[in-house]
mmJSON file of the N, C-alpha and C atoms, coordinates in Angstrom:
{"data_MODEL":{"atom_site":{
"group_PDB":["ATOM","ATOM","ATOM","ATOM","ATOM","ATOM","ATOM","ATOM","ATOM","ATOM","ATOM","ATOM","ATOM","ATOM","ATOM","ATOM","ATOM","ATOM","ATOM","ATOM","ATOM","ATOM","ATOM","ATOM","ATOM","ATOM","ATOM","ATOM","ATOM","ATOM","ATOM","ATOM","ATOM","ATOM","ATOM","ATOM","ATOM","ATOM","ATOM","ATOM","ATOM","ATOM","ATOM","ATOM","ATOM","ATOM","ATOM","ATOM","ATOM","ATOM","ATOM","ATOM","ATOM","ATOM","ATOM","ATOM","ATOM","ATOM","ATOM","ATOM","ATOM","ATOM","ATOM","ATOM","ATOM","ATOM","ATOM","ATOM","ATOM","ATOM","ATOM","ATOM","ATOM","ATOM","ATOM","ATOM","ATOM","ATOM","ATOM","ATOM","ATOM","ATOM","ATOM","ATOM","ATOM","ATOM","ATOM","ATOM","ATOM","ATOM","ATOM","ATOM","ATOM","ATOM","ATOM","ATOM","ATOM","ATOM","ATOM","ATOM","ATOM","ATOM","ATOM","ATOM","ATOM","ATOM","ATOM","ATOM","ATOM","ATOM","ATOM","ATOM","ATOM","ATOM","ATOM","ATOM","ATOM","ATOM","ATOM","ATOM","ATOM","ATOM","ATOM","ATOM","ATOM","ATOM","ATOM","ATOM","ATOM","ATOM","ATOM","ATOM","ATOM","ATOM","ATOM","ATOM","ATOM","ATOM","ATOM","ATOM","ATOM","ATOM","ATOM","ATOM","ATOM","ATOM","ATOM","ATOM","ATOM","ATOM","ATOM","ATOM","ATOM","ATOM","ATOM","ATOM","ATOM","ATOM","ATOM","ATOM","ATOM","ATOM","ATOM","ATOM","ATOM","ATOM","ATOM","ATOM","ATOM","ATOM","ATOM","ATOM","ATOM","ATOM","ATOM","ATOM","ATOM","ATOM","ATOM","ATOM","ATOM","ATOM","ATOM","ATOM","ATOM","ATOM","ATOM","ATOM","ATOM","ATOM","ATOM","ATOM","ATOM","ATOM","ATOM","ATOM","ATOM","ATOM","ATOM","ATOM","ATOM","ATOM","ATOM","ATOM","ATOM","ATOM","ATOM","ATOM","ATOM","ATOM","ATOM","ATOM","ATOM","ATOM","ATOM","ATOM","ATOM","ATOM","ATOM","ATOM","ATOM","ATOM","ATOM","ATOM","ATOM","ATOM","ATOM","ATOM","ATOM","ATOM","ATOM","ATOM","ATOM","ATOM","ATOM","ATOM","ATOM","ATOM","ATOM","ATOM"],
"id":[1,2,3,4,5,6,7,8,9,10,11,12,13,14,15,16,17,18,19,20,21,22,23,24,25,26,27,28,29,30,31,32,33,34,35,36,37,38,39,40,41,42,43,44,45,46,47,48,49,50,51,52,53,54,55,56,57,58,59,60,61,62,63,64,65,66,67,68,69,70,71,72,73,74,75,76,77,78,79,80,81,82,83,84,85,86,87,88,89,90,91,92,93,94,95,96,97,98,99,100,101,102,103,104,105,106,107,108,109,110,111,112,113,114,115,116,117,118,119,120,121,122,123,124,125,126,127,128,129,130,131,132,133,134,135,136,137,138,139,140,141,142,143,144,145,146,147,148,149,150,151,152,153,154,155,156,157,158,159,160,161,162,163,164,165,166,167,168,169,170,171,172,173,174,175,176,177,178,179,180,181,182,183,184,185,186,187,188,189,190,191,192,193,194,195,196,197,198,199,200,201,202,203,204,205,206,207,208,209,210,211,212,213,214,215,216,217,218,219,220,221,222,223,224,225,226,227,228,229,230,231,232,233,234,235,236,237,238,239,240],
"type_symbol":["N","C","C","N","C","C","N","C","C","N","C","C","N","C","C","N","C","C","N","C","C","N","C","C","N","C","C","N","C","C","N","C","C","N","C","C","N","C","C","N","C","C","N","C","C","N","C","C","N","C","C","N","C","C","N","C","C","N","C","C","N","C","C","N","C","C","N","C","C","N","C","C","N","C","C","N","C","C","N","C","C","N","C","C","N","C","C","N","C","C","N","C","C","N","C","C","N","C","C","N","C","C","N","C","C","N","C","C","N","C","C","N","C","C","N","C","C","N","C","C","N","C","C","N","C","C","N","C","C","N","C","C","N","C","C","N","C","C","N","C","C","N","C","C","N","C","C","N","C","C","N","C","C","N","C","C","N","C","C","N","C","C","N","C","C","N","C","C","N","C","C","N","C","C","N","C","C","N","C","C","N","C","C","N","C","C","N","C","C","N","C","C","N","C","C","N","C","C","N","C","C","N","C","C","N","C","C","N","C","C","N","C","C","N","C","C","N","C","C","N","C","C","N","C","C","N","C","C","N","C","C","N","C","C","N","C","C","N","C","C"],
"label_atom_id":["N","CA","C","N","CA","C","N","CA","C","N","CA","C","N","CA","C","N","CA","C","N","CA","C","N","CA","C","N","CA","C","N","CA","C","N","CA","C","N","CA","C","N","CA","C","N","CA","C","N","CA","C","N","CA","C","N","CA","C","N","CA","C","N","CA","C","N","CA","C","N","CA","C","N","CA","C","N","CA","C","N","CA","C","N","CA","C","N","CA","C","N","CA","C","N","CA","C","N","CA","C","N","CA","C","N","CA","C","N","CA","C","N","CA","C","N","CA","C","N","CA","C","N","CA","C","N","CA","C","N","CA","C","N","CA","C","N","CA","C","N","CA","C","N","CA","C","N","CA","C","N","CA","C","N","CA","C","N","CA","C","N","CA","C","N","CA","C","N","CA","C","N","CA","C","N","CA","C","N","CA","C","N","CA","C","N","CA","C","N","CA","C","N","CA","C","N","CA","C","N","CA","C","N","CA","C","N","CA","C","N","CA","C","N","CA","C","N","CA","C","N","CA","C","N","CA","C","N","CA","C","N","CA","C","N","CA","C","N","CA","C","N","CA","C","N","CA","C","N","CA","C","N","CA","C","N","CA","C","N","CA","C","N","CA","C","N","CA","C","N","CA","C","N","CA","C","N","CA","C"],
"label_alt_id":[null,null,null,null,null,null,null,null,null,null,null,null,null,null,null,null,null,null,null,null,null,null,null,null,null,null,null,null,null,null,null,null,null,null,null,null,null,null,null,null,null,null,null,null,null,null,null,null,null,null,null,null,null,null,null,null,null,null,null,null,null,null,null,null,null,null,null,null,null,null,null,null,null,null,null,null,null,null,null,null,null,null,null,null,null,null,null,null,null,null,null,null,null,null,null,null,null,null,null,null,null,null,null,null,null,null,null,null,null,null,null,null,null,null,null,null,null,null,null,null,null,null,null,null,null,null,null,null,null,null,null,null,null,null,null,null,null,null,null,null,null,null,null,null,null,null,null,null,null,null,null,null,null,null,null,null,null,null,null,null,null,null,null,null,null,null,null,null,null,null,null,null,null,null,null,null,null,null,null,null,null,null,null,null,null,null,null,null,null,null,null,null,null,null,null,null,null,null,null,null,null,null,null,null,null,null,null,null,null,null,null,null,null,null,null,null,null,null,null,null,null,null,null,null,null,null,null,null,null,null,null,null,null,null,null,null,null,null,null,null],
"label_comp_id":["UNK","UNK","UNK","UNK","UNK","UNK","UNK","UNK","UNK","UNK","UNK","UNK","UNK","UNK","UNK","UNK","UNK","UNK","UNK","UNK","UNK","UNK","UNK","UNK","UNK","UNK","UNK","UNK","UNK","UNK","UNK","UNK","UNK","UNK","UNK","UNK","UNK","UNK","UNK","UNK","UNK","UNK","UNK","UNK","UNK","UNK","UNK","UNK","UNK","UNK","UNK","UNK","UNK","UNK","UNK","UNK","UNK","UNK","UNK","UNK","UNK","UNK","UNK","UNK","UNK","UNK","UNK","UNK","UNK","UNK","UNK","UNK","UNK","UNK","UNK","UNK","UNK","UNK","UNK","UNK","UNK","UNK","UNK","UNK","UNK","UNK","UNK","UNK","UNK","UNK","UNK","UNK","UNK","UNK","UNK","UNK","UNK","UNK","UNK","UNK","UNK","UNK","UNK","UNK","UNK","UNK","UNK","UNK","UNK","UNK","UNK","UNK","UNK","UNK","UNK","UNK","UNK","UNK","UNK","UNK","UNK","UNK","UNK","UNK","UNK","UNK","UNK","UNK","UNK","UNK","UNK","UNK","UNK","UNK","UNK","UNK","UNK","UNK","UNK","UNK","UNK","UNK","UNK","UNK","UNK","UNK","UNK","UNK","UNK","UNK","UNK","UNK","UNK","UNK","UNK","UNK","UNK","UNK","UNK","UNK","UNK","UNK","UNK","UNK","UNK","UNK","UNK","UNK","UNK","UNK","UNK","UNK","UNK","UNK","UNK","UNK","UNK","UNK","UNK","UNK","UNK","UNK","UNK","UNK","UNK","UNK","UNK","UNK","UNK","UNK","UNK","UNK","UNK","UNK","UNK","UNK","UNK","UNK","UNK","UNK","UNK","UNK","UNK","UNK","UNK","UNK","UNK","UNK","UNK","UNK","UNK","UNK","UNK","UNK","UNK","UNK","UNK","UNK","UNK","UNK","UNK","UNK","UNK","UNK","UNK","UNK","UNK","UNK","UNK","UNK","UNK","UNK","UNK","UNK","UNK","UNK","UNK","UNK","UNK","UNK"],
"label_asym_id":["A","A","A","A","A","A","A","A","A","A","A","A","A","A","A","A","A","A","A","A","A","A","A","A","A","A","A","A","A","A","A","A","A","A","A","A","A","A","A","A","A","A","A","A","A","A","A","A","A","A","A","A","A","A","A","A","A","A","A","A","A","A","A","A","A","A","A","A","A","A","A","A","A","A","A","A","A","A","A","A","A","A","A","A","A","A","A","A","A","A","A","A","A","A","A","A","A","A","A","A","A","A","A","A","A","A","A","A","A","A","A","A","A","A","A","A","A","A","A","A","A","A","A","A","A","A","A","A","A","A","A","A","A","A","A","A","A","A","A","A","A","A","A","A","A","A","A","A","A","A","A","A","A","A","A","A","A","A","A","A","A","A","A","A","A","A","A","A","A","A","A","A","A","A","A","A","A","A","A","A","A","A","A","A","A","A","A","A","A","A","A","A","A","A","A","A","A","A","A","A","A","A","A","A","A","A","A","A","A","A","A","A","A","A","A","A","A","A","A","A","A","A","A","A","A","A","A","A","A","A","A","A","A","A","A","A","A","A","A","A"],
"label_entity_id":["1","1","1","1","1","1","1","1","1","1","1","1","1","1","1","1","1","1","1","1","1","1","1","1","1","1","1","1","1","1","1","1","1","1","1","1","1","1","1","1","1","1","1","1","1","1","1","1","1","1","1","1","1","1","1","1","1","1","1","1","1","1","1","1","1","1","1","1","1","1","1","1","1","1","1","1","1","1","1","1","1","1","1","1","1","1","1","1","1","1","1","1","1","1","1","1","1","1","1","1","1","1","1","1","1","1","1","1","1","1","1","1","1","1","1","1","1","1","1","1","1","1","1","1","1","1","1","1","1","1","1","1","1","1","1","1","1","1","1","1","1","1","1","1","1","1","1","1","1","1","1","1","1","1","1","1","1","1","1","1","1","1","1","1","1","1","1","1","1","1","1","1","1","1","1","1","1","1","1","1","1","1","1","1","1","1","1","1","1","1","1","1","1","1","1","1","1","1","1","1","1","1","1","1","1","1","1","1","1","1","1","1","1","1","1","1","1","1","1","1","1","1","1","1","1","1","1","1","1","1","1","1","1","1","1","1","1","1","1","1"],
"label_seq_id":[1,1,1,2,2,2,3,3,3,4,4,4,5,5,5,6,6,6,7,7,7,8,8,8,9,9,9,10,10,10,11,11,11,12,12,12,13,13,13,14,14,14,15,15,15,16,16,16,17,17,17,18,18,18,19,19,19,20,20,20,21,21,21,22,22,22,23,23,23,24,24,24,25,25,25,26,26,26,27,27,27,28,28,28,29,29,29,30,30,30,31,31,31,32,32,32,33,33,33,34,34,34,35,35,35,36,36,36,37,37,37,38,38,38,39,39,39,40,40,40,41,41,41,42,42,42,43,43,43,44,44,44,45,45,45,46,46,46,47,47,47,48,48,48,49,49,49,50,50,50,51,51,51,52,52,52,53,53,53,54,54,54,55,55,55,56,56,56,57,57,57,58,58,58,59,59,59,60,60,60,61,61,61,62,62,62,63,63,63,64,64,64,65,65,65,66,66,66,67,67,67,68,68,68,69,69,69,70,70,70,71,71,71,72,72,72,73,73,73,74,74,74,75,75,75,76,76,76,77,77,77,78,78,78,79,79,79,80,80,80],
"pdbx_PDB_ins_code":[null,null,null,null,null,null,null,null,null,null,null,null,null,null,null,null,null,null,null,null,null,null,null,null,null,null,null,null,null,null,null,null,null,null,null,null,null,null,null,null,null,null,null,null,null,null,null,null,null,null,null,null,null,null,null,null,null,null,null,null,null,null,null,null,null,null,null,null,null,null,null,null,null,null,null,null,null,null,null,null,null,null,null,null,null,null,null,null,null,null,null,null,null,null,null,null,null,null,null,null,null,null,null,null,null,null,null,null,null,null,null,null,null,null,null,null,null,null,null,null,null,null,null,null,null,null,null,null,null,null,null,null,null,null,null,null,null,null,null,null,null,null,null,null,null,null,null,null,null,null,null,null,null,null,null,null,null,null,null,null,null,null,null,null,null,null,null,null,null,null,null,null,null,null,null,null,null,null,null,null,null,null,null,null,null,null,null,null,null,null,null,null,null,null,null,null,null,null,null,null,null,null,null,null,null,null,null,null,null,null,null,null,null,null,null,null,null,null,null,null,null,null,null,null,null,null,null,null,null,null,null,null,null,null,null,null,null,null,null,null],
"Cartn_x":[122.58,122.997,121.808,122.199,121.158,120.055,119.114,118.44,118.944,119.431,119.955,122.093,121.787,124.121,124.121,125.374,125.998,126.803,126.771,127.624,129.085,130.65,131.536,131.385,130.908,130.756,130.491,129.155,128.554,129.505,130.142,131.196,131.91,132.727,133.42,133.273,131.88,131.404,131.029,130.567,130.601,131.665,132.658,134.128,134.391,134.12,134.313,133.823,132.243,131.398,132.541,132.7,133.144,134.493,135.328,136.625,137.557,137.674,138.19,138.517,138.252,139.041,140.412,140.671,142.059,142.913,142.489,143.165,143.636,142.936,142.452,143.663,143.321,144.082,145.335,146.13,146.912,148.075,147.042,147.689,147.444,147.24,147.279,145.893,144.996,143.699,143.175,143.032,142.151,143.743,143.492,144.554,144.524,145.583,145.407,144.855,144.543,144.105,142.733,141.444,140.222,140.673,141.487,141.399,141.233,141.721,141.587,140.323,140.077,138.487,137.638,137.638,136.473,136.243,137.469,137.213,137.39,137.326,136.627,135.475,135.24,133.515,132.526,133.353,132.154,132.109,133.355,133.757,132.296,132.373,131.443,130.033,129.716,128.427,127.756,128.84,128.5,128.243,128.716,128.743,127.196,127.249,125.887,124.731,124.585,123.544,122.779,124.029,123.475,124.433,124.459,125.12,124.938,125.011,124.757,126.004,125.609,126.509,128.05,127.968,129.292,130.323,129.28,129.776,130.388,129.808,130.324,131.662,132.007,133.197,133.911,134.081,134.826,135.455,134.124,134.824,135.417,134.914,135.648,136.808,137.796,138.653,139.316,138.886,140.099,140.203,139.498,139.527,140.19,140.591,141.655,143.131,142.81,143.838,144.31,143.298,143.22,142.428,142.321,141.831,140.352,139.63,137.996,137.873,138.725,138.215,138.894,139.541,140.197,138.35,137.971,136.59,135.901,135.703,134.735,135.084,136.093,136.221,136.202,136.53,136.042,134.926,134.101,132.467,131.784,132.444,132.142,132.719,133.737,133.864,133.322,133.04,132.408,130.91,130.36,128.564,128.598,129.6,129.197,129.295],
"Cartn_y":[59.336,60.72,61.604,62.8,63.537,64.072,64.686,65.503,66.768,66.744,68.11,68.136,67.158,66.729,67.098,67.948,68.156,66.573,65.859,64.7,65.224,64.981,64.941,66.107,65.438,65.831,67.762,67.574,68.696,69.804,69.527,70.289,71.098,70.184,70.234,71.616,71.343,71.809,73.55,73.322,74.641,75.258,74.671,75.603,75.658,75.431,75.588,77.335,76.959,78.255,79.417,79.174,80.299,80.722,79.71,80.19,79.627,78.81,78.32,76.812,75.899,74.734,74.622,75.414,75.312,75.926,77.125,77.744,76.464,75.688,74.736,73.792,73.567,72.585,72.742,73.88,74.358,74.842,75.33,75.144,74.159,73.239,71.854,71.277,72.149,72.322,70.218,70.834,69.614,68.775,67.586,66.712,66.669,66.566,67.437,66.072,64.885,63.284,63.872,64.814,65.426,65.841,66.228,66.808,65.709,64.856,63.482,63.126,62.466,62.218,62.693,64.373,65.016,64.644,64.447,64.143,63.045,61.789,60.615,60.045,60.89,61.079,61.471,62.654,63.334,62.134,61.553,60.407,59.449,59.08,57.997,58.401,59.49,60.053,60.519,60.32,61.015,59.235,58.41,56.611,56.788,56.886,56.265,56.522,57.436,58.106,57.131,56.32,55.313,54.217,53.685,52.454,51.661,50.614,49.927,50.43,50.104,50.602,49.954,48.482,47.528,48.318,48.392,48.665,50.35,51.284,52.928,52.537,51.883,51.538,51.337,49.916,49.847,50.189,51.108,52.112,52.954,54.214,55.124,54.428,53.326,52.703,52.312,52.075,52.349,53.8,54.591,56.108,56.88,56.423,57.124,56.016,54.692,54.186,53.655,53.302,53.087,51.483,50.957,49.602,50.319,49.592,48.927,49.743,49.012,49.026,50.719,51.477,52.729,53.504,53.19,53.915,53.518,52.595,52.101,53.325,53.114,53.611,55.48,56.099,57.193,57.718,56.867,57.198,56.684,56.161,55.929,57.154,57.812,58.97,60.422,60.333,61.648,61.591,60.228,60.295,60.106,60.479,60.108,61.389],
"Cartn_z":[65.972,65.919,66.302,67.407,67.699,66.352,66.65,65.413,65.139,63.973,63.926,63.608,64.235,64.222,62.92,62.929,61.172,61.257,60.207,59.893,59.599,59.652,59.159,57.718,56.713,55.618,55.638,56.213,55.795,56.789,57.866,58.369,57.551,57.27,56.426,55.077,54.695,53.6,53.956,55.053,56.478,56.468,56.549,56.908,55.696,54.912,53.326,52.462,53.273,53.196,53.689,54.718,55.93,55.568,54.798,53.675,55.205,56.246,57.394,56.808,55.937,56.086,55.885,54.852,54.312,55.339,56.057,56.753,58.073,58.562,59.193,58.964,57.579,57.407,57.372,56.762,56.705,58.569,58.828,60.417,61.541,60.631,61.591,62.304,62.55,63.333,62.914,61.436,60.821,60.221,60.193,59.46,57.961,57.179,55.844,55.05,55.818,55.37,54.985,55.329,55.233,53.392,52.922,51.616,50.761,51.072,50.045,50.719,51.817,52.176,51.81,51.514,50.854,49.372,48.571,47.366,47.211,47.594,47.35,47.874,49.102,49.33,48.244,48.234,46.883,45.186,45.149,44.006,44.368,45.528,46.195,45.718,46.584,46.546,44.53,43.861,42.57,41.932,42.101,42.149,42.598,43.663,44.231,43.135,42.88,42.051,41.035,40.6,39.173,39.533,41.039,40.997,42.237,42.796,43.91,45.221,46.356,47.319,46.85,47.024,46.685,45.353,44.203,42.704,43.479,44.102,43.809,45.273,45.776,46.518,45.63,44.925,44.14,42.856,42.257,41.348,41.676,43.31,43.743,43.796,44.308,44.834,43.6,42.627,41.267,40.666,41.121,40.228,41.361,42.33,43.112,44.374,43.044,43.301,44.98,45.561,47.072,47.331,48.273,48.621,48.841,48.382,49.027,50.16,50.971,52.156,52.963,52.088,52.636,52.205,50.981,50.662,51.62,52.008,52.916,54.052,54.844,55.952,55.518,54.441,54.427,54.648,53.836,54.126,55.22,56.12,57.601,58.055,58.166,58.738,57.737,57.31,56.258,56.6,57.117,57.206,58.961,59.59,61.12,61.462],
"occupancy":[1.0,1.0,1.0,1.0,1.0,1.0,1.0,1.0,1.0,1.0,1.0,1.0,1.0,1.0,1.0,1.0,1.0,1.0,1.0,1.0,1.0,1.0,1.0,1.0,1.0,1.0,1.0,1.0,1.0,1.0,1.0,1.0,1.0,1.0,1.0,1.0,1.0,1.0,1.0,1.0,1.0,1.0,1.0,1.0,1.0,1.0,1.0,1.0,1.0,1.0,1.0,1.0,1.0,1.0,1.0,1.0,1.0,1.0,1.0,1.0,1.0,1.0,1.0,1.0,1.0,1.0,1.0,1.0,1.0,1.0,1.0,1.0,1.0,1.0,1.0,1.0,1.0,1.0,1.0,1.0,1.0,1.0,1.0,1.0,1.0,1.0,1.0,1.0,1.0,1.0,1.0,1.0,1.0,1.0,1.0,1.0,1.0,1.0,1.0,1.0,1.0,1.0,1.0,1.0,1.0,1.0,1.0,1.0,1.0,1.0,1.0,1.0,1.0,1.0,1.0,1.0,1.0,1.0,1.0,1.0,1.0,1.0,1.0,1.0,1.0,1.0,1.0,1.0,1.0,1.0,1.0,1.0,1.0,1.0,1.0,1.0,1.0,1.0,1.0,1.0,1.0,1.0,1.0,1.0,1.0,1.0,1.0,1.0,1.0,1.0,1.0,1.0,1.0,1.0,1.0,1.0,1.0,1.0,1.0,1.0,1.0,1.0,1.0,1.0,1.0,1.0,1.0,1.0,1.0,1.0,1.0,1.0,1.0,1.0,1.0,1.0,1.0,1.0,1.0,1.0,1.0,1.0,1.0,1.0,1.0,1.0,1.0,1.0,1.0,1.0,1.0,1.0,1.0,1.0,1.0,1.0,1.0,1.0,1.0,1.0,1.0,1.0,1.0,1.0,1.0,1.0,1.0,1.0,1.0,1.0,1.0,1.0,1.0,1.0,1.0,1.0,1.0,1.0,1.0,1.0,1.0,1.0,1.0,1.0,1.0,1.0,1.0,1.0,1.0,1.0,1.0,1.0,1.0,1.0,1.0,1.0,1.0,1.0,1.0,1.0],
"B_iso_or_equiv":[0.0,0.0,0.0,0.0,0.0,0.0,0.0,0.0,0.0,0.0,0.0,0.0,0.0,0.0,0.0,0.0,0.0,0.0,0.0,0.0,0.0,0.0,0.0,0.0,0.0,0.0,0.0,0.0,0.0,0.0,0.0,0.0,0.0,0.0,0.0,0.0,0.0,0.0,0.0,0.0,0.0,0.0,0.0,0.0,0.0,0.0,0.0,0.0,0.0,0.0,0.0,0.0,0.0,0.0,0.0,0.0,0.0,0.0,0.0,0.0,0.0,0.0,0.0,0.0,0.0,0.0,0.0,0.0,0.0,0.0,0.0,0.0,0.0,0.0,0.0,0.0,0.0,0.0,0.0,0.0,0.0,0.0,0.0,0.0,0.0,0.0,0.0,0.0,0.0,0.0,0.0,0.0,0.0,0.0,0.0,0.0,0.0,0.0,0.0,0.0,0.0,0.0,0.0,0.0,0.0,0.0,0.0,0.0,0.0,0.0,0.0,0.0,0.0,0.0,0.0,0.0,0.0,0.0,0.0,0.0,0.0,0.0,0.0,0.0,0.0,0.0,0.0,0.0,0.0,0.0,0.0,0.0,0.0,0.0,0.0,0.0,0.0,0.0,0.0,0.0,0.0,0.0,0.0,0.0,0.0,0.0,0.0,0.0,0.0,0.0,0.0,0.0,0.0,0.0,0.0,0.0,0.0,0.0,0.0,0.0,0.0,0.0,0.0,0.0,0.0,0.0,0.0,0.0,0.0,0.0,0.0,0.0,0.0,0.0,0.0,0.0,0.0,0.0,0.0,0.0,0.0,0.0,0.0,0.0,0.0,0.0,0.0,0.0,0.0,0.0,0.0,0.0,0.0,0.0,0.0,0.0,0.0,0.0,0.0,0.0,0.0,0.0,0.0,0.0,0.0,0.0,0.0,0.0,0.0,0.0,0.0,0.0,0.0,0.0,0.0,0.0,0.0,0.0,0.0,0.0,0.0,0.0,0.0,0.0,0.0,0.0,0.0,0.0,0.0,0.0,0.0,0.0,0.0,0.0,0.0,0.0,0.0,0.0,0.0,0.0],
"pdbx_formal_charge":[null,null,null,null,null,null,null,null,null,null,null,null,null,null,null,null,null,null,null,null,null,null,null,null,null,null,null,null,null,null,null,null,null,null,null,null,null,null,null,null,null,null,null,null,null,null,null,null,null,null,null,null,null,null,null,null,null,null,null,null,null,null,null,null,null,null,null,null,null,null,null,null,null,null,null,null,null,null,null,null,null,null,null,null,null,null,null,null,null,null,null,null,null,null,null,null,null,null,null,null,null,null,null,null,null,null,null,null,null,null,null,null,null,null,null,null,null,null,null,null,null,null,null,null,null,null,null,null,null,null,null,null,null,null,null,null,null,null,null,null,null,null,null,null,null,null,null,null,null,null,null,null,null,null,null,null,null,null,null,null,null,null,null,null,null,null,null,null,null,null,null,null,null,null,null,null,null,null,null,null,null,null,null,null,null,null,null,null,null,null,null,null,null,null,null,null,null,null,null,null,null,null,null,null,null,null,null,null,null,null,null,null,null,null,null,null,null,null,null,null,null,null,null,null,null,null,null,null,null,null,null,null,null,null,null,null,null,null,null,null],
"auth_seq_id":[1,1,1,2,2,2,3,3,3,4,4,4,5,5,5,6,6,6,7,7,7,8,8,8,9,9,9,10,10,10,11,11,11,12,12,12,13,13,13,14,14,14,15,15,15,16,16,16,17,17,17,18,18,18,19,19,19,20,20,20,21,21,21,22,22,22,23,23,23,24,24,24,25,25,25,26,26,26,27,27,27,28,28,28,29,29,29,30,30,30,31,31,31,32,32,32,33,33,33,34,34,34,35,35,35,36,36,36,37,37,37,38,38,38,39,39,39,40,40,40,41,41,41,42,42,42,43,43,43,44,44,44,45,45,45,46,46,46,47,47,47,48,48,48,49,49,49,50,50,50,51,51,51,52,52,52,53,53,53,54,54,54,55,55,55,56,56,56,57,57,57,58,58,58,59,59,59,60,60,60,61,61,61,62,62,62,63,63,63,64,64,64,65,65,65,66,66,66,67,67,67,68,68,68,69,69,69,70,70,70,71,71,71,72,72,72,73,73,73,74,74,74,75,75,75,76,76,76,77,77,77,78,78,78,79,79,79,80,80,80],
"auth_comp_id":["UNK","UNK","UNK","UNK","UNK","UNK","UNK","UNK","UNK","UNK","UNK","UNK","UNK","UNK","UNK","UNK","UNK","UNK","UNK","UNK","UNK","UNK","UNK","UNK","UNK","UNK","UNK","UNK","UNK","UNK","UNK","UNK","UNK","UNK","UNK","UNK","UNK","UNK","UNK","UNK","UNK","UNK","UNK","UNK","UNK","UNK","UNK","UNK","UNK","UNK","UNK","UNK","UNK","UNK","UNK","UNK","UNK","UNK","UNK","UNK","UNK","UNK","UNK","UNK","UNK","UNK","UNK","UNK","UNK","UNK","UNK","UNK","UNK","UNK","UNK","UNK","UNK","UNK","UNK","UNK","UNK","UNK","UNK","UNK","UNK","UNK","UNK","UNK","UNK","UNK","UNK","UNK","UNK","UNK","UNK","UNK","UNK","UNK","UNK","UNK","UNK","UNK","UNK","UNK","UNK","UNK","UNK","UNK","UNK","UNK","UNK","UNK","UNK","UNK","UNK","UNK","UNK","UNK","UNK","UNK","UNK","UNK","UNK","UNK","UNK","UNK","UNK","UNK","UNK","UNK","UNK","UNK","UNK","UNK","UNK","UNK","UNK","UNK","UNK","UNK","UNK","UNK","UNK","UNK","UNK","UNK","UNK","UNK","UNK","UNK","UNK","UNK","UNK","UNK","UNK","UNK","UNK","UNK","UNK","UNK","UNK","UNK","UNK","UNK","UNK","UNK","UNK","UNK","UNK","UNK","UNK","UNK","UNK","UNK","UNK","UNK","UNK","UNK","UNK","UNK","UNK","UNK","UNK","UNK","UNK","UNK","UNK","UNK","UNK","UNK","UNK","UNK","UNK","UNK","UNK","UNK","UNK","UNK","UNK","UNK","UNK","UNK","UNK","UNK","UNK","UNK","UNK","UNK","UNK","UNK","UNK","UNK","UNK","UNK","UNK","UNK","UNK","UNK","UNK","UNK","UNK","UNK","UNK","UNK","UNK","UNK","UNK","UNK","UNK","UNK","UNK","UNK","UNK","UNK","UNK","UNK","UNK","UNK","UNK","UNK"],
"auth_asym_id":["A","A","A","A","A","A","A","A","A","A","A","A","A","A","A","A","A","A","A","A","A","A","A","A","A","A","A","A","A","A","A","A","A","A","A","A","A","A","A","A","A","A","A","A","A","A","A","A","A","A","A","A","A","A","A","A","A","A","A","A","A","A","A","A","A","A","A","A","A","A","A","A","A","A","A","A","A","A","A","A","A","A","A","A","A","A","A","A","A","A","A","A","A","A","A","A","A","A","A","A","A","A","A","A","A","A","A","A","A","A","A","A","A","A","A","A","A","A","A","A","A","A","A","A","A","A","A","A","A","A","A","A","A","A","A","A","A","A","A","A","A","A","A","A","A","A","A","A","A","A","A","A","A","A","A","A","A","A","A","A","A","A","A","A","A","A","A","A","A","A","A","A","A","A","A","A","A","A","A","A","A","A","A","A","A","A","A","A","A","A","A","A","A","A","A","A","A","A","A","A","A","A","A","A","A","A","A","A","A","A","A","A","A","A","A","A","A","A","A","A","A","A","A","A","A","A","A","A","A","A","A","A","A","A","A","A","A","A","A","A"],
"auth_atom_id":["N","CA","C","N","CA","C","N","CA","C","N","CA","C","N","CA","C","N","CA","C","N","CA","C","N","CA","C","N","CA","C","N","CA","C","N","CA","C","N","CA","C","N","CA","C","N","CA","C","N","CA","C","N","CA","C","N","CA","C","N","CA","C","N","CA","C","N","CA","C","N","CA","C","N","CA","C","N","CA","C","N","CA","C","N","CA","C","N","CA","C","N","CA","C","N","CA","C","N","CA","C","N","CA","C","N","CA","C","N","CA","C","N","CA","C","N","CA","C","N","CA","C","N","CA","C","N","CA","C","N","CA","C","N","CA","C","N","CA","C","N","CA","C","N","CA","C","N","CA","C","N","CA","C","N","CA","C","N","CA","C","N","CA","C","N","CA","C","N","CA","C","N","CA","C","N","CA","C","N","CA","C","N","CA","C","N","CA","C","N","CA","C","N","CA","C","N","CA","C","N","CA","C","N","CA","C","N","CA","C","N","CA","C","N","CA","C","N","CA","C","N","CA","C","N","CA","C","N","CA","C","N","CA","C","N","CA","C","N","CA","C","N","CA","C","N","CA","C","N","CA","C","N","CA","C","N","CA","C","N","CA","C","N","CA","C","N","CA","C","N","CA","C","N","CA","C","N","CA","C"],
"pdbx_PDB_model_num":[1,1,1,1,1,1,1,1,1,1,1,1,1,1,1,1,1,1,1,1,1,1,1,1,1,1,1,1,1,1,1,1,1,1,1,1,1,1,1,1,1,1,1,1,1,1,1,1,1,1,1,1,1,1,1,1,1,1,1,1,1,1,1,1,1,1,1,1,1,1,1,1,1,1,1,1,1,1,1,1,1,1,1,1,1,1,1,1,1,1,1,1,1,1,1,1,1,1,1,1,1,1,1,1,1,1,1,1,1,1,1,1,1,1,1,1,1,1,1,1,1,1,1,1,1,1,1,1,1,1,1,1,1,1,1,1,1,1,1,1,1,1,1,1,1,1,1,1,1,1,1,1,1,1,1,1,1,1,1,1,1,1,1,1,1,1,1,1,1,1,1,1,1,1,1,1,1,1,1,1,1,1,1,1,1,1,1,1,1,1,1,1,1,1,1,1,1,1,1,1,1,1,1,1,1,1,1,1,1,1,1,1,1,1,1,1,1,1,1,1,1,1,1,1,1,1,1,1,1,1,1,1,1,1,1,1,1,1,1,1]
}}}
């Protein structure tokens, strides 16, 4: 990634600032799949803090009731 690329995430967090995601989301712009991605990213990222990469997957992935591997692939698109 160039120096400087906003990742997924922090986009996100941008149009958040700017009071534009919802609007976004709401008229189709962004896919309304980003509202759940954001909050099991942030589930992830609050895991990481006091837990191994493997262990904060699979806890996010029972505390919002989804496979492993759906966490996995969120935080591949939330950190790219």
């Amino acid at each position: 990634m160039p120096k400087g690329e906003m990742v997924t995430y922090q986009l996100i967090e941008r149009l958040e600032e700017l009071g534009l995601f919802r609007e976004s989301v709401l008229k189709g712009v962004i896919s309304c799949n980003f509202i759940d991605y954001k909050l099991i990213y942030e589930r992830y990222v609050e895991y990481r803090r006091s837990h191994n990469k493997m262990d904060s997957y699979e806890l996010t992935s029972m505390d919002y009731a989804v496979h492993l591997n759906t966490v996995r692939r969120v935080v591949s698109i939330m950190e790219s």
